[in-house]
C-alpha positions in Angstrom: 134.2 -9.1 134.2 131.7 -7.6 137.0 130.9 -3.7 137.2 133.4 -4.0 140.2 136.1 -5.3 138.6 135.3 -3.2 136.1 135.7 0.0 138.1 138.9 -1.3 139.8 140.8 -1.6 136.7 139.5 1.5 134.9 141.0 3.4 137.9 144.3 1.8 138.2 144.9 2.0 134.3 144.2 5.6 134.8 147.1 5.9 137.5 149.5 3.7 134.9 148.3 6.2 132.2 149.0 9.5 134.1 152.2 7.5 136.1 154.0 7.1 132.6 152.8 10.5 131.2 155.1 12.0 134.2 158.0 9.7 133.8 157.8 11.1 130.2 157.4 14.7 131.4 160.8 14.2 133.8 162.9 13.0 130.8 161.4 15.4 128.2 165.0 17.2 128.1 167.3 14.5 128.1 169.2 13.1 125.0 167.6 11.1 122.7 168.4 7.3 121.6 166.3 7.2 118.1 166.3 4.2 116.1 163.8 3.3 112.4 161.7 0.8 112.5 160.6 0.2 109.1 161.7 3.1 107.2 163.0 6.5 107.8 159.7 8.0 109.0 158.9 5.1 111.5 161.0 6.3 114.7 161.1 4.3 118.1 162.8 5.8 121.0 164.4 4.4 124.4 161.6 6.5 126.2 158.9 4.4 124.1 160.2 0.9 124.7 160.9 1.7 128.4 157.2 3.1 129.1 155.9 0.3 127.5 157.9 -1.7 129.9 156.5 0.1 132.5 153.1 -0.7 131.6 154.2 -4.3 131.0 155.3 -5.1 134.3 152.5 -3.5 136.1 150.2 -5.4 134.2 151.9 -8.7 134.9 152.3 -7.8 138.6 148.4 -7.3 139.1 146.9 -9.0 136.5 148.9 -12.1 135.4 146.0 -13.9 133.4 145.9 -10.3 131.2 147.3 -10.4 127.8 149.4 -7.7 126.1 149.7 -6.4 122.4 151.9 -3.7 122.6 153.8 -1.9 119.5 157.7 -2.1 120.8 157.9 -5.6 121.8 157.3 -6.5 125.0 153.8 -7.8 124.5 153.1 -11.4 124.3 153.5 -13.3 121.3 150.1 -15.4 120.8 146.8 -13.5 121.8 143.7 -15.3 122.7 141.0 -12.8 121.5 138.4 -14.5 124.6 141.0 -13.4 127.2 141.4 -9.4 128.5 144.0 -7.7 126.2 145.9 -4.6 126.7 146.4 -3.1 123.6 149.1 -0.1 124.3 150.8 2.6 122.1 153.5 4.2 124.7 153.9 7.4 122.4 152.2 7.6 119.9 153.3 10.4 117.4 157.2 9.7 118.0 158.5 11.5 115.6 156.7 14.8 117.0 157.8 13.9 120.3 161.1 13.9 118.9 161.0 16.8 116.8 158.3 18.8 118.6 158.4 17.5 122.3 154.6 18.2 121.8 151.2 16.9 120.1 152.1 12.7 120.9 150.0 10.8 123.1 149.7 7.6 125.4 147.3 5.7 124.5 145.5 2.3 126.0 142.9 0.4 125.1 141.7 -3.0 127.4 139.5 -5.3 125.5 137.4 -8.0 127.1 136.4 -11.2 125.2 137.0 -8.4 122.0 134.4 -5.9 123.2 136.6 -2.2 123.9 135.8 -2.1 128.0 138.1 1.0 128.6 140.2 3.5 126.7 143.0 6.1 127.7 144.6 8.6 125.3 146.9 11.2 127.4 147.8 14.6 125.8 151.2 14.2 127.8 152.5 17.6 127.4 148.8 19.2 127.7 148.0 17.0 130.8 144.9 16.3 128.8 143.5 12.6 129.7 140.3 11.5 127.9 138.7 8.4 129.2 135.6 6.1 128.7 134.2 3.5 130.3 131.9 1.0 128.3 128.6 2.8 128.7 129.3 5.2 130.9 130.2 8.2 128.5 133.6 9.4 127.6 135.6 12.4 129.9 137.9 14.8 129.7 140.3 15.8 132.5 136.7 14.1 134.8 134.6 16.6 132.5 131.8 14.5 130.1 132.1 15.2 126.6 128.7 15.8 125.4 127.2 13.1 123.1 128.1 14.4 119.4 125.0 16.5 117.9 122.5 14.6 115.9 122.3 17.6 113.8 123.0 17.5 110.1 126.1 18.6 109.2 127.0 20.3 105.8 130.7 19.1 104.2 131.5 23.1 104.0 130.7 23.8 108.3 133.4 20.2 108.8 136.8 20.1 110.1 138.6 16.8 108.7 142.0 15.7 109.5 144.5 13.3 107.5 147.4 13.2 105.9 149.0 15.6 103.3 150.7 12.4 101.1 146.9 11.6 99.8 147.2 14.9 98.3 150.2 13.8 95.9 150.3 11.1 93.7 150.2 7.5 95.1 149.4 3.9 94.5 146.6 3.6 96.9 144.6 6.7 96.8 143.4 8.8 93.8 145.1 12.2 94.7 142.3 14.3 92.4 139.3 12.8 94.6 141.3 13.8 98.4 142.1 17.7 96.5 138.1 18.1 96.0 137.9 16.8 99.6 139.7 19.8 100.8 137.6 22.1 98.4 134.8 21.1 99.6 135.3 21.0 103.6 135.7 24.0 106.2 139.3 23.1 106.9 141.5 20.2 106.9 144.7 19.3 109.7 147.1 16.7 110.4 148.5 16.0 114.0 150.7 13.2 113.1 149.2 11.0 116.1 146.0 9.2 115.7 145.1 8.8 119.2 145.3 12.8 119.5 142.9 12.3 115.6 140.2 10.5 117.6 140.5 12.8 120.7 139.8 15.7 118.7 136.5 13.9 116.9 135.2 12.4 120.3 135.8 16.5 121.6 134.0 17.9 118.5 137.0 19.7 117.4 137.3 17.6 114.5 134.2 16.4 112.4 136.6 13.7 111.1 140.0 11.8 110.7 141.2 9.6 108.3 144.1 7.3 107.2 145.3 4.9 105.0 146.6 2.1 107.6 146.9 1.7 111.2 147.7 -0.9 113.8 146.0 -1.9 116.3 147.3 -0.2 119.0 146.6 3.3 116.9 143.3 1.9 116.7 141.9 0.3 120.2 141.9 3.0 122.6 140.3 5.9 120.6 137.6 3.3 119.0 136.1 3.1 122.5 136.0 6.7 123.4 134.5 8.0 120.6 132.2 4.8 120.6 130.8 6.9 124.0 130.3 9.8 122.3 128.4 8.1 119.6 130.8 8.7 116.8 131.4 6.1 114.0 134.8 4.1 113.9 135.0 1.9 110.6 137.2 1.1 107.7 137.3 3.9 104.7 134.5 1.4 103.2 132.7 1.3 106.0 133.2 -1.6 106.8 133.6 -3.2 110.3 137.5 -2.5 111.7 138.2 -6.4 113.0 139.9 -6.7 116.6 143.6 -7.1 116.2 144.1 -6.4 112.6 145.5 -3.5 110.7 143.3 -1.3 109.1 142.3 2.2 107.1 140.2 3.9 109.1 137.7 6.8 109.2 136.5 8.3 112.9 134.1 10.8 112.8 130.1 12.2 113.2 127.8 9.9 111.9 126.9 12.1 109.5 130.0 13.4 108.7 131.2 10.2 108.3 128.2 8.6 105.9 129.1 11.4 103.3 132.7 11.2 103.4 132.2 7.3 103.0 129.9 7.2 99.9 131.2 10.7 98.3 134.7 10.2 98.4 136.5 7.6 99.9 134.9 5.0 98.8 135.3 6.4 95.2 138.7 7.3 95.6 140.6 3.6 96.4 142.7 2.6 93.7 
């Protein structure tokens, strides 16, 4: 894929992305068809599998050779890693789109021969788009980010974010290891969308976010962006995240994200 090519498709992903964050926008207040997935807390909506759609068609229409992994099924079923893929979450954070009709995101990430090319996550209902182009920085509304600080940051002046269960007793995670976590940082928050998690690390609102297990499409499009802001994106090991595959995850400074790694989380799987 040429710079021009490149350049082409960066721009008209961006008018999918902010095309579908409008078609969400005009049926905002109109009723709800929710269905679960895999268990109570893992909603789908008409509104996702039909923006998915949307992004389906388009992509076959203009790019037929492109490949798509998408989460509601209308992706293909065998993907070739050495071919472009579209990896796309339509909403992600359903269920505060359903409950909230706020804080969910679109998110889009295109990968070429497995290398993260471009990546979209739209704040839908804050008109917020972030963006990155492979080395060419990451944006916000057309407004760089800054590259994170190189400063060394102290534990108590960090915002992490993840998810209240690793505070209660689990199978996965020792609970006593994520409550001195929270002692020991400025403050800790959960959005309930981890597009909107890696948005808020590649901004520098959040020193960190952190979960247990996502999918790719969680994954893909916030990798790249804050990639371009020269944030760290590995497993809760840190360990390489593999193209494709599920994973834990931790995004976050580089500091930030050594001394969460080898002071807690590492220490804390079961």
């Amino acid at each position: 894929m040429d710079a021009i090519e490149r350049e082409i498709l960066f721009n008209r992903a961006r008018s999918w992305v902010l095309q579908a964050g409008k078609l969400i926008r005009d049926r905002m207040d109109d009723p709800l068809t929710v269905s679960i997935k895999s268990n109570p807390k893992d909603l789908v909506t008409e509104l996702d599998k039909e923006i998915e759609y949307f992004f389906a068609t388009n992509i076959k229409r203009f790019y037929p050779d492109h490949l798509l992994l998408g989460e509601e099924g209308y992706g293909d079923t065998t993907i070739n890693k050495k071919k472009t893929v579209w990896i796309v979450d339509p909403i992600d954070g359903t269920m505060n789109f359903i409950h909230q009709k706020q804080n969910f995101a679109i998110a889009i990430g295109i990968y070429n021969r497995g290398i993260g090319e471009i990546g979209y996550i739209y704040d839908v209902m804050n008109n917020m788009l972030y963006s990155a182009l492979r080395n060419n920085g990451a944006y916000r509304n057309n407004i760089k980010l800054p590259p994170l600080s190189h400063n060394k940051l102290l534990l108590k002046e960090s915002m992490v974010s993840f998810s209240h269960r690793w505070l209660i007793k689990n199978k996965f995670i020792n609970e006593k290891i994520m409550q001195q976590l929270v002692h020991d940082v400025r403050g800790v928050r959960a959005y309930g969308s981890a597009a909107l998690g890696f948005a808020r690390v590649a901004e520098g609102a959040l020193q960190a976010y952190i979960t247990m297990n996502l999918e790719p499409w969680d994954i893909a499009a916030g990798q790249i962006i804050v990639n371009e802001v020269g944030g760290l994106t590995t497993d809760i090991t840190g360990g390489a995240i593999q193209f494709l595959e599920n994973s834990s995850v931790i995004t976050a400074h580089p500091f930030v994200h050594d001394l969460l790694v080898s002071t807690y989380l590492k220490k804390a799987i079961k």
